[in-house]
Rosetta silent file (secondary structure, phi, psi, omega in degrees, C-alpha in Angstrom):
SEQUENCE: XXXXXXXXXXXXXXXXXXXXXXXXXXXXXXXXXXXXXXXXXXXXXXXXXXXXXXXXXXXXXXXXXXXXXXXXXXXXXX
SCORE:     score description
SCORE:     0.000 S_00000001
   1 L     0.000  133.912  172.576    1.182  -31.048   10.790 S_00000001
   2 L   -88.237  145.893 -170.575   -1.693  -30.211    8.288 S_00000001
   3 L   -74.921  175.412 -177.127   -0.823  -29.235    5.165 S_00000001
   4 L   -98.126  153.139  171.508   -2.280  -25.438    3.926 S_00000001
   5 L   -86.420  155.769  166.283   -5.441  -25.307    1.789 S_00000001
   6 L   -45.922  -70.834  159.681   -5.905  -23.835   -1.760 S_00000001
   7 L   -35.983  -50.900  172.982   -7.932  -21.175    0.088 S_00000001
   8 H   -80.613  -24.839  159.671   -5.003  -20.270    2.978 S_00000001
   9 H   -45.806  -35.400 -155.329   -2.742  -19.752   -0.061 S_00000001
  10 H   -69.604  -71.831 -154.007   -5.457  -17.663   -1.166 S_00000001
  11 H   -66.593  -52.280 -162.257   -5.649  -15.658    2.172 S_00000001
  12 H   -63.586  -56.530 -168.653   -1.600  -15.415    2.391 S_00000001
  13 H   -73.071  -65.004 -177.770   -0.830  -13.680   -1.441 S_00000001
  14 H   -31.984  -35.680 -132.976   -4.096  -11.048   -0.045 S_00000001
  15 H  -125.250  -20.896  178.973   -2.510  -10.118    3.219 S_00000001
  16 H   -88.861  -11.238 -161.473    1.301   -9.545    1.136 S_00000001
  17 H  -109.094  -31.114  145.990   -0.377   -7.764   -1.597 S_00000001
  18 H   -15.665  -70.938  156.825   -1.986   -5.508    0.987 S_00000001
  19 H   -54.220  -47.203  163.674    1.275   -4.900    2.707 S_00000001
  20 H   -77.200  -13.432  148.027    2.811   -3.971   -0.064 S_00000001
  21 H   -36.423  -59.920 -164.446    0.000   -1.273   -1.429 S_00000001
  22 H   -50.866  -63.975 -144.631    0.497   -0.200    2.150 S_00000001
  23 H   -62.114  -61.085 -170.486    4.498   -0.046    2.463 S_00000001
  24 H   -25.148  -79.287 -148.569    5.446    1.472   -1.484 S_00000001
  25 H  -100.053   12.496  175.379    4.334    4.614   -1.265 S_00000001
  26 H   -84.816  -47.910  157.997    4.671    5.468    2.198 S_00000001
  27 H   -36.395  -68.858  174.110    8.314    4.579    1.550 S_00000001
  28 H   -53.220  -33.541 -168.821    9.086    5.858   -1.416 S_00000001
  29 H   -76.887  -12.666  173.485    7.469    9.175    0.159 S_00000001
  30 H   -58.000  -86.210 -159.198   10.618    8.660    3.087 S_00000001
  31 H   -49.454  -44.945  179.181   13.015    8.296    0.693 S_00000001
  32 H   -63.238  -64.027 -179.792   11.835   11.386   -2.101 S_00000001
  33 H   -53.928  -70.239 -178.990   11.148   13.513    0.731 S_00000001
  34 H   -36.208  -62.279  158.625   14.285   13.098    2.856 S_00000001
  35 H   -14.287  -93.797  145.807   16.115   13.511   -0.748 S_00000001
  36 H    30.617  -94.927 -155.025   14.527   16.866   -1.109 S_00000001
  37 H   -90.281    6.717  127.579   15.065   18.301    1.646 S_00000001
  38 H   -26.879  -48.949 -162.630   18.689   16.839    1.734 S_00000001
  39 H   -81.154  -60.068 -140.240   19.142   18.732   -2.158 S_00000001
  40 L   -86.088   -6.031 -142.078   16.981   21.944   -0.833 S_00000001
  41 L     3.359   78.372  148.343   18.337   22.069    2.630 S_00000001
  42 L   -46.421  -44.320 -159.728   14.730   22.477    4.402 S_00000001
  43 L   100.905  -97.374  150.915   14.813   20.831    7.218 S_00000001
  44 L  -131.788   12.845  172.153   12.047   18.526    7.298 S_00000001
  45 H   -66.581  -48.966 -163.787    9.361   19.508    5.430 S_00000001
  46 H   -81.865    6.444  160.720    9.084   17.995    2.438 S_00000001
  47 H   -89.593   -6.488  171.819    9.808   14.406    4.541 S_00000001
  48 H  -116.266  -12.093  160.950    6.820   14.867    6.119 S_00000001
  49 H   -46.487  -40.469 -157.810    4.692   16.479    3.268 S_00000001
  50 H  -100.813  -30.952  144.425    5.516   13.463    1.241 S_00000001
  51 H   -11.040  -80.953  146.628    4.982   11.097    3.947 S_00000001
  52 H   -14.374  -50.021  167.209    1.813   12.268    4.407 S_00000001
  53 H   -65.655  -44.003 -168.656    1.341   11.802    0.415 S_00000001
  54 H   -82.002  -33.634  179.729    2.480    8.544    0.626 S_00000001
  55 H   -82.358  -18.548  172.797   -0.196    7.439    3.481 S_00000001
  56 H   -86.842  -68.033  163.238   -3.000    8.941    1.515 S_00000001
  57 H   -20.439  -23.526 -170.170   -1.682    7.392   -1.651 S_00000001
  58 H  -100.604  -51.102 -158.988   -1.266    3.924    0.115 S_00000001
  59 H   -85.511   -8.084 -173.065   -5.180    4.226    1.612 S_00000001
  60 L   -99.162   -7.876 -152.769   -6.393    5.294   -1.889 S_00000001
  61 H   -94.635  -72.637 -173.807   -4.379    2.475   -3.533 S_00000001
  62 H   -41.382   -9.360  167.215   -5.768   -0.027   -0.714 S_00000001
  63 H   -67.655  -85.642 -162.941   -9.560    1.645   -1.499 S_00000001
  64 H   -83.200    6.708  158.826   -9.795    0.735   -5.103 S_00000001
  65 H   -50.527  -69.995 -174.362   -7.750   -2.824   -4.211 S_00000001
  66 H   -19.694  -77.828  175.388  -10.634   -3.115   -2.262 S_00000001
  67 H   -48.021  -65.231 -124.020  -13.666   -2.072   -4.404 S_00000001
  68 H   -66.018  -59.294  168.348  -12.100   -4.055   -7.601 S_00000001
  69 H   -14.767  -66.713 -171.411  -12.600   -7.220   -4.878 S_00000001
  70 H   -68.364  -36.076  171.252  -16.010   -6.524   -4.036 S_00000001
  71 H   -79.292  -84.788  171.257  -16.981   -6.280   -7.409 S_00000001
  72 H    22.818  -69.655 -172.453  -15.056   -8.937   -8.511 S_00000001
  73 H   -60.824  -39.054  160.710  -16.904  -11.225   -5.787 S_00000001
  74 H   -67.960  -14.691  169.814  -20.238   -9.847   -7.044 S_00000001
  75 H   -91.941  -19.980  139.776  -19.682  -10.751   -9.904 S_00000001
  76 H   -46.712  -38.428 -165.494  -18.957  -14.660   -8.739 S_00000001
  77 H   -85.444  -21.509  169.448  -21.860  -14.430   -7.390 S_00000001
  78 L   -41.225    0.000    0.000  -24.146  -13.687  -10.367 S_00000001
């Protein structure tokens, strides 16, 4: 078996810290919403309004993850 590189370590904490940008607030928008409209009796609206909130919130989080990288790397490269 080969052991993992410095660099697949690297690769590993990136692809969890991803997932979890991703998961948080899509979750948390599950949980708040169902709450809601559980308190409000609604129906389902406000689980899929905040759903919804939560996947744009997760793609906006994963956006400036992103950028901060890219600069980050440009700035290795100076």
């Amino acid at each position: 078996m080969s052991k993992l590189k410095f660099k697949d370590y690297e690769n590993l904490t990136l692809i969890s810290q991803i997932a979890l940008i991703m998961i948080i607030p899509i979750f948390a928008g599950l949980f708040f919403g169902k709450w809601l409209d559980e308190k409000l009796q609604t129906g389902n609206i406000f689980l899929l309004v905040m759903i919804i909130l939560g996947v744009i919130i997760a793609f906006l989080n994963l956006f400036k993850y992103t950028m901060k990288g890219i600069k980050n790397k440009n700035d290795e490269d100076e």
